[in-house]
N, C-alpha and C positions, 0 to 999 in steps of 0.2 A: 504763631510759632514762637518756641523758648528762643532766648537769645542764646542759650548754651543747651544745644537740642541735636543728637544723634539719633540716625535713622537706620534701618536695617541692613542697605549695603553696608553702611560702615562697620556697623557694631558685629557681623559675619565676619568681616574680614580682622584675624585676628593682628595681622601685621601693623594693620588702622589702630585697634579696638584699643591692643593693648600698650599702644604709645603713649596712652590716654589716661591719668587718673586723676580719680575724685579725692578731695579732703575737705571734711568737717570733723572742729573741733569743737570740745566741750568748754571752754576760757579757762580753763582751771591746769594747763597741763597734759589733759588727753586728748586724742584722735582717733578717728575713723578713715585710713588711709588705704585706697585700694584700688583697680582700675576699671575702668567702667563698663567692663564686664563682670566685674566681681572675682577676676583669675588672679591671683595672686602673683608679682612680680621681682616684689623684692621682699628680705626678711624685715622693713619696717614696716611692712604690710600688715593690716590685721583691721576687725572688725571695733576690737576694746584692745586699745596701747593704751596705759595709764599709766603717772608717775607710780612709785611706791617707796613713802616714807621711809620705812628700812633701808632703803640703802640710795641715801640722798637724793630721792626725789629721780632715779633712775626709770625711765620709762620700762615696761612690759608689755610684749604682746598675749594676751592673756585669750580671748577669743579670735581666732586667725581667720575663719570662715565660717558661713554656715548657708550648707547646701538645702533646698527646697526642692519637693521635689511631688507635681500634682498627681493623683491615683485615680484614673477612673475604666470601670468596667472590668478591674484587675490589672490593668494594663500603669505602668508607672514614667514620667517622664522629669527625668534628672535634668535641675537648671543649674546646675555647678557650671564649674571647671577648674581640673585643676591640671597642671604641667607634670609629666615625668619625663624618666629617662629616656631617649630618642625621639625628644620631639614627642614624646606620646601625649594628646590632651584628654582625660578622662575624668568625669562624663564628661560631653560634648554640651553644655549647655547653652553656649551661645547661639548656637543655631535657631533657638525659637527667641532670641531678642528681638522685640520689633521698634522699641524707641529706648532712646534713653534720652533726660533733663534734668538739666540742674538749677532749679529757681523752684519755689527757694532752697528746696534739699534733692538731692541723689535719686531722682527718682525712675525704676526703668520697668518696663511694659516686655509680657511675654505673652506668644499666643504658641499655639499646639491645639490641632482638630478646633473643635467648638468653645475650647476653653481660652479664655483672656483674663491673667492675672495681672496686677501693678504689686512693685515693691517697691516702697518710701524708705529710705534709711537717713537717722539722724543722731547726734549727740546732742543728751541734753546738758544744757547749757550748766556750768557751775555743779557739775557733778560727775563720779565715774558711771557713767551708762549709756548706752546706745541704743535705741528703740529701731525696730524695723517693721512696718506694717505691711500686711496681704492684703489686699482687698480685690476679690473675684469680681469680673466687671463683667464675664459671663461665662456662662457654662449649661449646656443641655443635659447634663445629666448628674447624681451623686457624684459628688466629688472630696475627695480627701486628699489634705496637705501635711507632708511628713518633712519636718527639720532637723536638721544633724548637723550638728555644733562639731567643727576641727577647733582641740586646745593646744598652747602653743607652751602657757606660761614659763617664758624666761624673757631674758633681758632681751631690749629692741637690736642691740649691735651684737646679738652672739645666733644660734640657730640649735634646736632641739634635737634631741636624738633617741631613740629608745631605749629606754635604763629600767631598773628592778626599784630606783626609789620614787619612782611614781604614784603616787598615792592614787588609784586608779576607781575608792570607793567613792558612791555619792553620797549627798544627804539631800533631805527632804524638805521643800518651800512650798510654798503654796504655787499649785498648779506648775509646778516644775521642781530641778535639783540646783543643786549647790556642788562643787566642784573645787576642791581645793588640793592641786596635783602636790605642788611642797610646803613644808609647813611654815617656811620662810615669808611665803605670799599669800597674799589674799584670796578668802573663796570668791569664786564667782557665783554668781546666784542667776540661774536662765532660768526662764520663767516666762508663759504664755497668760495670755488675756483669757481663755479661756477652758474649760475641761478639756482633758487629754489626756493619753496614753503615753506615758513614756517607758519606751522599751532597751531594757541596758542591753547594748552589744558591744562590751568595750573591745576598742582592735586598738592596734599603732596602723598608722597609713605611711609607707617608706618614699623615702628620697622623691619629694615632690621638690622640685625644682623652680626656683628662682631667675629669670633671664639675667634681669638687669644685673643684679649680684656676679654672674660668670659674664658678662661684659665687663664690671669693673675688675677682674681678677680676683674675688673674691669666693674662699666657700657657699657653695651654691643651691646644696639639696640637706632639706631637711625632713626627719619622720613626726607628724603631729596624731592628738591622739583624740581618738572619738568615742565617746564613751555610751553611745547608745542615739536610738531619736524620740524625738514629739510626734505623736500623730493624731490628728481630730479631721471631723469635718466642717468643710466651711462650705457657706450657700453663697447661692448668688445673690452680690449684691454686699454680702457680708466683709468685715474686715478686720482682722487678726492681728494681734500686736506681741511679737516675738520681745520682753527684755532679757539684756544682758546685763548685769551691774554688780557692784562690791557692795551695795547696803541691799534687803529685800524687801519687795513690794508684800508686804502682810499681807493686802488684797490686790488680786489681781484687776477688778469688774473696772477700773477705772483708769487702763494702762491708752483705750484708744481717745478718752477726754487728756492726758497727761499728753498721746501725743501731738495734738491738738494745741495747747496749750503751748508746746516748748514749739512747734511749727509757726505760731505766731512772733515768734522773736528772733525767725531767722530772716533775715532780706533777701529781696527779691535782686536776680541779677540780670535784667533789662536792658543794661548797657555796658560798656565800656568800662566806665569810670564807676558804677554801679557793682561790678566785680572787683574791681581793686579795691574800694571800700570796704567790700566784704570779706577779701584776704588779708587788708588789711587789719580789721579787727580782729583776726584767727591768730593773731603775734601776739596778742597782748593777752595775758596770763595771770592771772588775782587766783592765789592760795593761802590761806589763811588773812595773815596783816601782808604779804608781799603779794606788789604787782612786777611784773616783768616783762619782756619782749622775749620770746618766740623767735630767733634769729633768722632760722630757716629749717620748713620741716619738708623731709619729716627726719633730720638727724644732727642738726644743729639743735644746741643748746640756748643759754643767757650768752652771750659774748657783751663786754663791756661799749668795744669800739661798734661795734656794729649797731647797739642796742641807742648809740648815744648819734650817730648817723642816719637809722630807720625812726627814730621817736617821734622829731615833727611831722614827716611825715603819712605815718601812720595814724598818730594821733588830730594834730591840730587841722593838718590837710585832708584830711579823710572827714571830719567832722563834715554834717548837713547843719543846715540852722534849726533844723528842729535837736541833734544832740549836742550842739555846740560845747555849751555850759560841762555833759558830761566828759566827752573827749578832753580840754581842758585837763579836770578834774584829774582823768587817768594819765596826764602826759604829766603834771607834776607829781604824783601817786610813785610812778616810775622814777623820776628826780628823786625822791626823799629816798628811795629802796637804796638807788645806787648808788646817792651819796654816805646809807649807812656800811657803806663796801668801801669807806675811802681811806687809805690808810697811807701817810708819808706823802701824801700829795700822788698816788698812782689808786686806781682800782681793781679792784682783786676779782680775778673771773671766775670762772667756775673750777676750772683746778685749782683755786684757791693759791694764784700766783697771780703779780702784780709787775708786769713788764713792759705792760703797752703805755708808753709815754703820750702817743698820741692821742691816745682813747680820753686822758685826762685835759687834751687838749678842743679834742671833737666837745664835751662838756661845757666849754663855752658859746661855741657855736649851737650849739643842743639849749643853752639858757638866750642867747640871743632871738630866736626865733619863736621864744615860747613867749620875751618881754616884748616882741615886735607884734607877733598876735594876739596878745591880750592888752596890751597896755599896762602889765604889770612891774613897770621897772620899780616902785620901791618894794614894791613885795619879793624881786629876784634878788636883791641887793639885802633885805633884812633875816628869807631864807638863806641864799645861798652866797652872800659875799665874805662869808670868814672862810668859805671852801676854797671859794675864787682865791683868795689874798692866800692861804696856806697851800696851794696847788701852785705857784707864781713863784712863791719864797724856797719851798722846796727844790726847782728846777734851777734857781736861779744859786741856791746857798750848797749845792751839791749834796742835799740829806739823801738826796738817788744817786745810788754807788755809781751806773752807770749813765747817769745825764747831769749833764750843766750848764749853766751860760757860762761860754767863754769873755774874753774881755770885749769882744768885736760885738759884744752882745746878743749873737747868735748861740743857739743849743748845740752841742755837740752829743750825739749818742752813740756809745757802741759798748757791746758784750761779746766776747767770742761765743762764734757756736751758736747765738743766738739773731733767729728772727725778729725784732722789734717794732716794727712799722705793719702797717697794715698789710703789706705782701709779707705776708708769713709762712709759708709753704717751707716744708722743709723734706731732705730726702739724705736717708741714711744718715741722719741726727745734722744735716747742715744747711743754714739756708741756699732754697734757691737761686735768691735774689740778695746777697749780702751786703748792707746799704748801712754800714756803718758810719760816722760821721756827722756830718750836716748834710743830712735832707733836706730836700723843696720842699718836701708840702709841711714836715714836720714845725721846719721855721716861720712859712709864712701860717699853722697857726699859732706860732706862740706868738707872733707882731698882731694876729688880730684878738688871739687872749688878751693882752695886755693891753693892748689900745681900748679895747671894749672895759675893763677893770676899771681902766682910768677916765673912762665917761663917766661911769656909774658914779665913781670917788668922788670925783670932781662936780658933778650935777648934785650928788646926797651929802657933798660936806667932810667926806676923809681925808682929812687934809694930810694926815701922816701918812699915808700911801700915797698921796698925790707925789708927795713929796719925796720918798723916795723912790719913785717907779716912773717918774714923769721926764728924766732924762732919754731912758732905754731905748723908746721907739725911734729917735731919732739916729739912735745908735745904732738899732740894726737897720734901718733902711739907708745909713748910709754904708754898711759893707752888704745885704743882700745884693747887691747888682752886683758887688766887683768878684763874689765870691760865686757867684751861681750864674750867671751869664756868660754863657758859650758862644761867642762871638761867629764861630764858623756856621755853629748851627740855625743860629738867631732864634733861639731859646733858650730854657733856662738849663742847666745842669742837673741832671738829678739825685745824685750827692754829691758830697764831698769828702774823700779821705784825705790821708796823709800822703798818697799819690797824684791827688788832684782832683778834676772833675770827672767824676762819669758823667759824658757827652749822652748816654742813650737817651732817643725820645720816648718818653712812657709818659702815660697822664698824669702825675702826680702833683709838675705844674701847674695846671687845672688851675689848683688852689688860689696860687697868688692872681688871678683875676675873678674868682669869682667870691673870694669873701669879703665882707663890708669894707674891713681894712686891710689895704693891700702893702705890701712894703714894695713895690714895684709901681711906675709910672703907665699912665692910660696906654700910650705907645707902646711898651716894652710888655703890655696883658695880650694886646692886639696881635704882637707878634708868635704869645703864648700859644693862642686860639689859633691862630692861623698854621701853626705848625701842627698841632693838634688835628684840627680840620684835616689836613691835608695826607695825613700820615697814619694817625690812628681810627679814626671816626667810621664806625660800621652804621647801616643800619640798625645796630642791634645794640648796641654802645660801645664806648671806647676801647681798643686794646689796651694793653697793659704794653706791649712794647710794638714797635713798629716793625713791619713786613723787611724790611732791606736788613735790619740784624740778624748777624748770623745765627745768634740764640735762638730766633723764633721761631713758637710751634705754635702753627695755626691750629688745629686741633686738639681740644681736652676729650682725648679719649685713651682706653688701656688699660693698664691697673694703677693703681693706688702713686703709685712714683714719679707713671707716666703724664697721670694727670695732673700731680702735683707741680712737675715741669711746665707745662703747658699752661696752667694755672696763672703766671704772672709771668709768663714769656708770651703774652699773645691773646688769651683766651678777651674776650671782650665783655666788660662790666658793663652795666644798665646802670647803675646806681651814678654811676661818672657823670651822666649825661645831664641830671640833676645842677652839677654844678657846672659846667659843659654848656649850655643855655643860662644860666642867669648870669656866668662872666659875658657871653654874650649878650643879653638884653640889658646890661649893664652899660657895655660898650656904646651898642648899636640899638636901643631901644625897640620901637614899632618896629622898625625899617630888618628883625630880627624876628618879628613874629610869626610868619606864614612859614620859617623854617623849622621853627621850632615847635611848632604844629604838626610840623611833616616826622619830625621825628619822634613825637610820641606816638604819632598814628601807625607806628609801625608795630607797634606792641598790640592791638587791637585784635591781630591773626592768631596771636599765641594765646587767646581766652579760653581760646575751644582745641589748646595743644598740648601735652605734656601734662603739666599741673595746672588742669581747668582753671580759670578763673583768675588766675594769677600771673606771677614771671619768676621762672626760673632763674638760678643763681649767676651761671655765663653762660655763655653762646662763644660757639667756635668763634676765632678770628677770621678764619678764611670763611670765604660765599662759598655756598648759603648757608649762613650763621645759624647753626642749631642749637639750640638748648641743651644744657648741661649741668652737671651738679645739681642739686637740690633742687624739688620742684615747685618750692613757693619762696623767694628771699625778702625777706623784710625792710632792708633797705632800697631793693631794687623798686620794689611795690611802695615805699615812702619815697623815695627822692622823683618816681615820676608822677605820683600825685601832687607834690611840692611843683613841681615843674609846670604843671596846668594850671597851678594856682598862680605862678607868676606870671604866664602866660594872659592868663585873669585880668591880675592887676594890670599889666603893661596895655593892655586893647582897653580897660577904663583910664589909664590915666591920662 
């Protein structure tokens, strides 16, 4: 039996079925996002989403579906589905699923009378295409398979409608059409392995409906458009290789050795840790000369902060020893990209705005883990130390309008209006969580920036940095306590304005125990974690703010405002937990391991939940923590493979 293996009660029941979805990407940028029925749930859904260069690298859903559907004796039986208005599901195709698996790609088994069909669907790898293969596994009698391609093409965040500038004509490929609905976007070129009949019936199909989309209060029904179907006969035994792609197969006869070939380069997901590997390598993204992180799909983009928090993770902790050397490779690959985005000592994201102070600060901790696992400290120091020393001097010399070291030698940051920290939600242009000032976690990483800077300096010979930067840390580790510790609470603060402290407990002190250098004493981490434990700590990972505030909403659900509330009042991160256990096995070594065990094991349920194979971006606060937002995050999926890895180290050392 697959380790990620649905059987027929479930895959009937569509309450089950369609909680459920598949994602395979091609590393380049595209996906094949859909639920493991093949029903369509949300508008990032689709069979071919691909970036497209025109208009920066924005995704498209370009093929949404495509329905199959076996003929024999006259008689036709539809394996679609698709959702309308009242609840309506038409065809009904779910009914004849009899399995579904995912190791190492999507693959799902239908039977009807004497007929047993299988469909494999996969992206191949470093390219826009998706292959899906038939293969008849029995059948008593002539059989014919007829496919019909639903097109979508527009952008992944908007939804189609029926319009007159539809270019609704085909053109001609070998052994199928070409399909280029605007002239803005690219053709699609569908195209069969073998002879066929393709017969034009162009229709619009109206307001097929989207659940998940009218859960989050969003528009929800969109018209796609069918331009005709494929139909051949297939024997038993035999097996058919539907592509879809933006460059075309000149010859078709070698599309089932092609997907043979890209089938060999997808891993197998056997296990546990076996599937987060495998998510985890679906973040990481090489187009042209740039590599990237995949923040979280299927509707996050690059994010700076995120990308520089999921990196070791993803990369160096996900690595086998058999890809060591190339993971490695792709995690400074990713280093050089983001460093060519550094501008005044901040990183420019993808809105092509540069806000996040701390993203520039997660950077070091992101070069710490990469020189702690390779052994490469003078190669990070010859790379990247004129970044380091110009990302230090900027924050410190006020060249960032809105950040500075003050004289106490902590950073001070604030912008009206603006979110700047990692809780960044905002609602009706204001933050949620407005954390102007001196921040926990932001301070304690500039004391572990700069203490790290000054090892380097000082082990490789900089004496002029030593020299000037080698006072600081003592600077701020003697106002951190008097400035951030809440004596009622017996934790730390989690900022600081020109009001004082906010007292709320939210994780964000995490930090000052669990990075190498702490500007807080063992005692006063201790008491970090313990209030943490005791307050925020789910099964599922940390809240963002504690149950007893009046603020807090256990629940991210609603529309877009609602959740954004909820978001950083409650909702519980996974990715937390990462640093959440190594202040702890810091603290408390072995005598920490059997717990920290217990609480990765708890991710293990959610392989075969939501977004297969993966973890979700949060989980409610309140029991029983469900999955929410995005159905693969990249940092969630790096920080708890980082967390087994120390888990590792700590039971050898």
């Amino acid at each position: 039996m697959s380790y990620l293996q649905f059987h027929k009660e479930a895959l009937v029941n569509l309450e089950y079925s369609l909680h459920r979805e598949m994602l395979n990407t091609n590393r380049a940028g595209g996906y094949m996002n859909t639920t493991i029925v093949c029903c369509n749930t949300r508008k990032y859904h689709g069979l071919l989403v691909v970036p497209v260069e025109k208009f920066n690298n924005q995704r498209f859903v370009l093929l949404s579906a495509l329905d199959e559907t076996i003929i024999q004796h006259d008689k036709a039986f539809n394996f679609g589905i698709h959702r309308y208005p009242n609840g309506v599901y038409e065809p009904r195709g779910h009914k004849y699923f009899v399995d579904f698996k995912y190791d190492p790609t999507p693959t799902i088994e239908y039977r009807v009378g004497g007929v047993h069909l299988r469909k494999e669907l996969l992206m191949v790898h470093d390219a826009d295409q998706v292959l899906i293969r038939y293969t008849l596994l029995d059948a008593h009698s002539n059989t014919v398979l007829r496919l019909k391609p639903y097109l979508a093409f527009r952008n992944a965040h908007e939804l189609s409608r029926v319009n007159i500038n539809a270019n609704v004509y085909l053109g001609k490929v070998a052994n199928g059409v070409s399909s280029q609905m605007y002239a803005d976007l690219p053709a699609l070129n569908m195209q069969v392995s073998k002879r066929n009949e393709f017969t034009a019936v162009p229709d619009w199909y109206y307001n097929i409906e989207y659940i998940e989309e009218q859960k989050r209060g969003y528009e929800y029904t969109e018209d796609l458009f069918v331009p005709g179907f494929f139909e051949l006969p297939i024997k038993k035994g035999e097996s058919i290789v539907f592509s879809a792609s933006l460059s075309k197969e000149e010859t078709t006869a070698g599309l089932n050795k092609k997907f043979d070939a890209e089938l060999a380069k997808h891993k197998e997901k056997k296990s546990f840790k076996a599937c987060l590997q495998n998510a985890a390598d679906q973040f990481i993204v090489r187009r042209g000369n740039v590599t990237q992180v995949e923040t979280g799909y299927p509707w996050h983009g690059r994010w700076e902060r995120d990308t520089f928090i999921a990196l070791p993770g993803i990369t160096l902790f996900a690595s086998t020893p058999q890809d060591r050397a190339k993971k490695i490779n792709t995690c400074k690959n990713v280093l050089d990209t983001m460093v060519g985005d550094l501008q005044n000592g901040l990183f420019v994201n993808t809105r092509k705005q540069h806000d996040a102070v701390d993203a520039s600060l997660w950077f070091f901790w992101t070069l710490q883990q990469y020189e702690e696992f390779t052994g490469g400290r003078q190669e990070v120091w010859n790379t990247y130390g004129k970044h380091m020393k110009s990302i230090l001097e900027a924050l410190r010399t006020g060249q960032i309008e809105f950040a500075r070291m003050h004289d106490n030698g902590l950073l001070w940051i604030e912008a009206p209006h603006k979110a700047l920290t990692w809780m960044n939600a905002t609602v009706n242009g204001e933050p949620v969580t407005p954390r102007s000032g001196y921040q926990v976690e932001v301070n304690a990483l500039w004391y572990n920036a700069i203490c790290y800077t000054l090892e380097l300096a000082t082990e490789l010979k900089d004496s002029k940095f030593v020299k000037a930067w080698a006072a600081i840390p003592a600077l701020i580790t003697e106002n951190y306590k008097p400035v951030f510790w809440c004596k009622s609470r017996e934790h730390l603060a989690d900022y600081v304005d020109t009001s004082g402290q906010n007292i709320f407990t939210r994780p964000n002190q995490i930090f000052a125990a669990s990075l190498k250098y702490s500007p807080i004493s063992e005692n006063r981490q201790k008491f970090v974690l313990d209030a943490v434990t005791k307050e925020l700590l789910t099964p599922k990972g940390i809240r963002s703010l504690a149950p007893k505030n009046p603020l807090y909403e256990g629940r991210s659900d609603g529309n877009q405002a609602s959740r954004d509330r909820s978001h950083f009042q409650g909702a519980a991160f996974p990715w937390l937990l990462g640093h959440y256990i190594e202040g702890n096995l810091k603290l408390y070594g072995k005598g920490f391991i059997s717990k920290a065990k217990w609480i990765i094991e708890q991710f293990e349920e959610d392989m075969n939940d939501r977004g297969i194979s993966s973890i979700s971006e949060v989980y409610n606060g309140d029991p029983p923590q469900k999955q929410r937002g995005c159905i693969s995050q990249a940092w969630n999926v790096g920080e708890i493979l980082r967390a087994m890895a120390l888990i590792e180290k700590y039971e050898k050392a």
